[in-house]
C-alpha positions, -999 to 999 in steps of 0.1 A, spaced: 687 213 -500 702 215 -530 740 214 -514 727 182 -497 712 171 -530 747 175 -552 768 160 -526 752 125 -525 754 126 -564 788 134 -566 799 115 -533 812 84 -552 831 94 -580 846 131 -567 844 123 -530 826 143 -503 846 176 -505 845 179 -542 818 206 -537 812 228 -508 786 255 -494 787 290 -486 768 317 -467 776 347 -452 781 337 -417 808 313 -423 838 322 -403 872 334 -420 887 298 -416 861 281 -440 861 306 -462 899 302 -470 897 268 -468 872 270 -494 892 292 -519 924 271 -511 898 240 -526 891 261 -561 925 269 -564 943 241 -563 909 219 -579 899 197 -550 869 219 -549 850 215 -581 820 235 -571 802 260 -547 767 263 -536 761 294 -520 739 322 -509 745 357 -530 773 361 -500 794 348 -528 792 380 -552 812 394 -526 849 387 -502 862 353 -520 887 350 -543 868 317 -562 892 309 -588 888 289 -621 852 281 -621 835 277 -655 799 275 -651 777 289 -628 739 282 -624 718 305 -611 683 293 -590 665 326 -596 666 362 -606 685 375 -580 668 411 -579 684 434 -599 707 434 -632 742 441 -611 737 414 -588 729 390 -622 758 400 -634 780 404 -605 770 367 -597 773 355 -631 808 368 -636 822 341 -606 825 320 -637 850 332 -662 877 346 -645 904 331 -665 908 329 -700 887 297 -711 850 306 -721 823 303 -692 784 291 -692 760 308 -671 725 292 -667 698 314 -649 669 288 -636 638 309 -628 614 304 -604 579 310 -596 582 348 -585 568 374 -601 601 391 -615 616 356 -621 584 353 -648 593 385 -662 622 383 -665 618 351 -690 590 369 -710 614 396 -716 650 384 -718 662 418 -733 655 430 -697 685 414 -689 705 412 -718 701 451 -727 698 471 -688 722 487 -677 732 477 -639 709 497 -611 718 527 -592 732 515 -563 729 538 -529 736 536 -490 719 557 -468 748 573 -445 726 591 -425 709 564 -411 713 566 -374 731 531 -368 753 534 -399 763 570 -388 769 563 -351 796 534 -365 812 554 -390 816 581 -364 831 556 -341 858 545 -365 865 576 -374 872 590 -341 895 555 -335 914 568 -364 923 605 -359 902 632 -331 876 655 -340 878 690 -338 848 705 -320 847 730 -351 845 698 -372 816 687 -396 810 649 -402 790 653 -437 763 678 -430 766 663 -395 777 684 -368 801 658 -354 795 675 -318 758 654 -315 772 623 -317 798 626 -296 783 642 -269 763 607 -267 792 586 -277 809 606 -244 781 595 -223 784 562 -230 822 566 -226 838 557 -257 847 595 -264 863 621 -241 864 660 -246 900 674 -240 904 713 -247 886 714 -280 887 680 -294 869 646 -290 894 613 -284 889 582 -283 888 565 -251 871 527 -254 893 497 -251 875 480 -279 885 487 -321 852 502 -334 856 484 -366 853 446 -357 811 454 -346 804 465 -380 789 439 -404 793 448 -440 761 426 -450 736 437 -423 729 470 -408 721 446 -372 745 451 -349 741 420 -332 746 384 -342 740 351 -323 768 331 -326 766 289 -331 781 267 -313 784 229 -321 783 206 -289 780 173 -308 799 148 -288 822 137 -320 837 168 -322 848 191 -294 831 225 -288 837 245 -317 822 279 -335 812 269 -367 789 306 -377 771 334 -367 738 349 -380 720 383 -375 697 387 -347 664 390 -368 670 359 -392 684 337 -357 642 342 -346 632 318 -373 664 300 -384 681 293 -347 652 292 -323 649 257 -302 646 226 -320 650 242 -357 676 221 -381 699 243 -390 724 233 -423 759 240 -421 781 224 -453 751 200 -460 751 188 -422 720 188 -404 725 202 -368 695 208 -341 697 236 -322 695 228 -283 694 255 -265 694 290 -280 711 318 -251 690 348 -267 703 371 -234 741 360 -248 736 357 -281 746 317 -282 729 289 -299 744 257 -291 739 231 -317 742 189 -322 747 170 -356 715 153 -363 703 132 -395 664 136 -400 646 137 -431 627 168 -422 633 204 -421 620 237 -399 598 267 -408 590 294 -387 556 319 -384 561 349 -370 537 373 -357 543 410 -369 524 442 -362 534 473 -374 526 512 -356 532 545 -376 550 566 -352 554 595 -373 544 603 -412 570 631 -427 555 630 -458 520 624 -472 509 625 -504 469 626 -514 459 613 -546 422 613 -564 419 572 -553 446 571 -523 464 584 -505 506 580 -499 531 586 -470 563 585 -455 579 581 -419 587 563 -392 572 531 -379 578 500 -354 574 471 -363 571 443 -333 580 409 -342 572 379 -323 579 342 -336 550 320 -329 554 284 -340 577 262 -365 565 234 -389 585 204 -392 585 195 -432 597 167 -449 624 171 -474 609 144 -499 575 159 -500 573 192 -484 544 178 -461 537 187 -424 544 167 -401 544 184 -374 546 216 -354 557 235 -317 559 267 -301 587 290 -304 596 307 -269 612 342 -279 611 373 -267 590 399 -288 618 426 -306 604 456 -318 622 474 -351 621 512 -354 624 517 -391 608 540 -422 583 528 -440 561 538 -468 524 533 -470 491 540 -495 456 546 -478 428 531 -497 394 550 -494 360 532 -478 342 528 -505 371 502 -520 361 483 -492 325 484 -489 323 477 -530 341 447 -528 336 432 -493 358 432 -462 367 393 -467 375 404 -506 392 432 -505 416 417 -476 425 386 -499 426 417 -525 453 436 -504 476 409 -498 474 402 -538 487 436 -541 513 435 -516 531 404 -526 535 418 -560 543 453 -545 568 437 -521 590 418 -553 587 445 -575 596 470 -548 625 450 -542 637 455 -587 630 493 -582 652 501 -549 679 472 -563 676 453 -532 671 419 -519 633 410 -509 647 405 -478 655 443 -470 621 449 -482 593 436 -460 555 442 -462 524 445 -438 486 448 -448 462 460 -422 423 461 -431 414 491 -410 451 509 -401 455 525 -366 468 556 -378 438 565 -401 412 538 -395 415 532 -436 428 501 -451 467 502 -461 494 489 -476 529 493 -456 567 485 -470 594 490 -448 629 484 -443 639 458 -427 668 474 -408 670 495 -378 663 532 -388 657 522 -422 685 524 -452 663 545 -478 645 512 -497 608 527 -488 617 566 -491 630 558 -527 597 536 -532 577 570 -518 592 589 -544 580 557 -571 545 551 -557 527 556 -590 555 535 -612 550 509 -582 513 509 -588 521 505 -630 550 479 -624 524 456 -605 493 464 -630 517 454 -656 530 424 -642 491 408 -639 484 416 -675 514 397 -686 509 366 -663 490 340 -681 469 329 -656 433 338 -651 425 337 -616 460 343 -599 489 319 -589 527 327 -576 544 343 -608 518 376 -601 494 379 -573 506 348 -549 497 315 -533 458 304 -527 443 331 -555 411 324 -556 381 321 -591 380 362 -603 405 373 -578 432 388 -599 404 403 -623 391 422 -592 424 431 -583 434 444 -616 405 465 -620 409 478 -586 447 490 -592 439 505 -622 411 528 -607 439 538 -586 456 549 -618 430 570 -625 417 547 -656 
């Protein structure tokens, strides 16, 4: 929107490709075609995801406007310094929104202006980052039977890479044996391993490959009938392939765009950890998550109205990831009402679920949250975060670790809204007359005061 928004102002006097977008999916092409624009000035600007902080050379740009805290101080800065990378001075603008951190962060600008960047961490052990780092390591030199990958032992994982038949054992050492180079099916900005790729079949331009996009985003952003933007172009996806992994796209000008529900429900499989406390009760393990998109929402870019809606026909995928969760006792419930204490829960989650995101230095969309009123597992109400990556990447084990700072963060972050009964900057959308009061006492008998 606000590529599409930029253009049309500076159409007439810069020309149309004066100012260009960027996401991640954009194929290497674009991307150099881009950088080839700032270089030589025919590009005067970029509107981009946070893709940009990272694999583009974007040379003499001078100002750069940020539309929101971004999460965390090193992606501020990292996405600040894309301005300022010769020797004339640079302006950086941040623009805050209506999210929770976004409102603390202008409360308290030393936050920003005195942190020191996050602790950033991977976690290597995760079962699909492992299996692919395996992979290209074998591609690259054998492994000794004898040999340790990590505190691995390398002989695990390729005993199943051999059943599958990328490895072979010879005497007393694993080679590799697949046709395919390991490294081009490993994304450095997702964990997925598969993407959909779009195809544009508009009938001014011949068939082309004009992006790609992970598997769990292409649910709500590619399914039929979605308008999906590419360089400020409108394009309707036709037909998405989901057994292939094609979505096959036409140019289109309408003055609406496409928002998709999705159903989640979320199973604990296994808890490895559990903590009790005098008020709750925490834990950590493994969970699956099944996700089904339901319907989309037609809005209209002028107003944000509805104006109309239809089904989504997908496949349900389930996610096996780690989570974190807190158990609430019974009597929280029957003191303030089961139609209360829901509205109460998902209060506490949305704040949980941006603040979560600070604390593990991540992007809110790594972090996901589900509430459930009366929880399978222990018939209690709960709170889950999870990772929103296949075998999860350490985001709700660190959070585990955090729970009571989690609980603080979020008390804190209601006291220093100035709102009485609620609204986006702490406890969310559609707050209701006493609601954060109720919710602020609640948390902070869960604090033990």
């Amino acid at each position: 929107m606000i590529y599409s928004d930029l253009q049309s102002m500076m159409n007439k006097e810069y020309g149309p490709a004066s100012i260009r977008a960027y996401r991640g999916g954009y194929l290497p092409s674009e991307r150099r075609a881009i950088e080839k624009g700032l270089r030589n000035g025919e590009v005067r600007g970029v509107v981009s995801t946070n893709a940009l902080e990272l694999g583009m050379d974007i040379g003499q740009l001078q100002v750069c406007v940020l539309t929101g805290y971004p999460g965390s101080i090193s992606s501020l800065w990292q996405q600040a310094g894309r301005a300022g990378r010769r020797q004339d001075e640079s302006l950086v603008i941040l623009v805050a929104g209506s999210a929770p951190m976004d409102q603390y962060v202008m409360n308290d600008p030393d936050y920003v202006l005195r942190s020191e960047a996050e602790e950033a961490r991977i976690e290597p052990n995760n079962v699909m980052i492992l299996m692919d780092h395996a992979k290209c390591a074998a591609y690259e030199l054998p492994f000794n039977v004898t040999d340790t990958f990590g505190e691995i032992d390398i002989n695990d994982i390729m005993g199943y890479l051999s059943d599958q038949q990328i490895v072979h054992l010879r005497k007393d050492k694993w080679y590799w044996m697949s046709q395919a180079f390991p490294a081009h099916n490993i994304s450095l900005r997702s964990a997925s391993q598969e993407n959909v790729v779009i195809i544009d079949q508009s009938e001014t331009a011949k068939t082309r490959v004009i992006g790609e996009m992970d598997r769990f985003s292409a649910m709500t952003l590619l399914h039929e009938e979605a308008i999906y933007l590419h360089q400020g172009q409108q394009f309707q996806v036709e037909q998405l392939d989901w057994e292939e992994k094609k979505a096959y796209v036409k140019a289109v000008d309408v003055e609406y765009f496409t928002d998709a529900n999705l159903n989640v429900k979320l199973f604990v499989i296994e808890a490895d950890h559990t903590a009790d406390e005098k008020k709750y009760s925490a834990s950590f393990g493994d969970v699956a998550v099944t996700i089904m998109p339901s319907i989309f929402k037609k809005m209209k870019l002028s107003t944000y109205e509805n104006i109309g809606s239809g089904p989504i026909h997908l496949p349900q995928e389930e996610l096996h990831t780690a989570g974190m969760w807190l158990d609430f006792e019974e009597a929280d419930l029957l003191f303030y009402g089961r139609n209360r204490f829901e509205k109460m829960l998902v209060s506490l989650s949305h704040l949980m679920h941006h603040i979560g995101a600070v604390m593990t230095m991540s992007d809110r969309n790594d972090l996901h949250t589900a509430v459930q009123i009366k929880a399978d597992h222990s018939e209690k109400s709960a709170i889950f975060l999870y990772d929103h990556y296949p075998g999860g990447i350490g985001l709700a084990e660190k959070l585990y670790g955090r729970k009571a700072e989690l609980l603080e963060r979020s008390q804190q972050m209601m006291a220093q809204c100035p709102c009485e009964d609620g609204c986006p900057s702490c406890i969310g959308e559609g707050s209701e007359e006493g609601l954060k009061q109720d919710v602020m006492r609640w948390v902070q008998s869960l604090l033990g005061r």
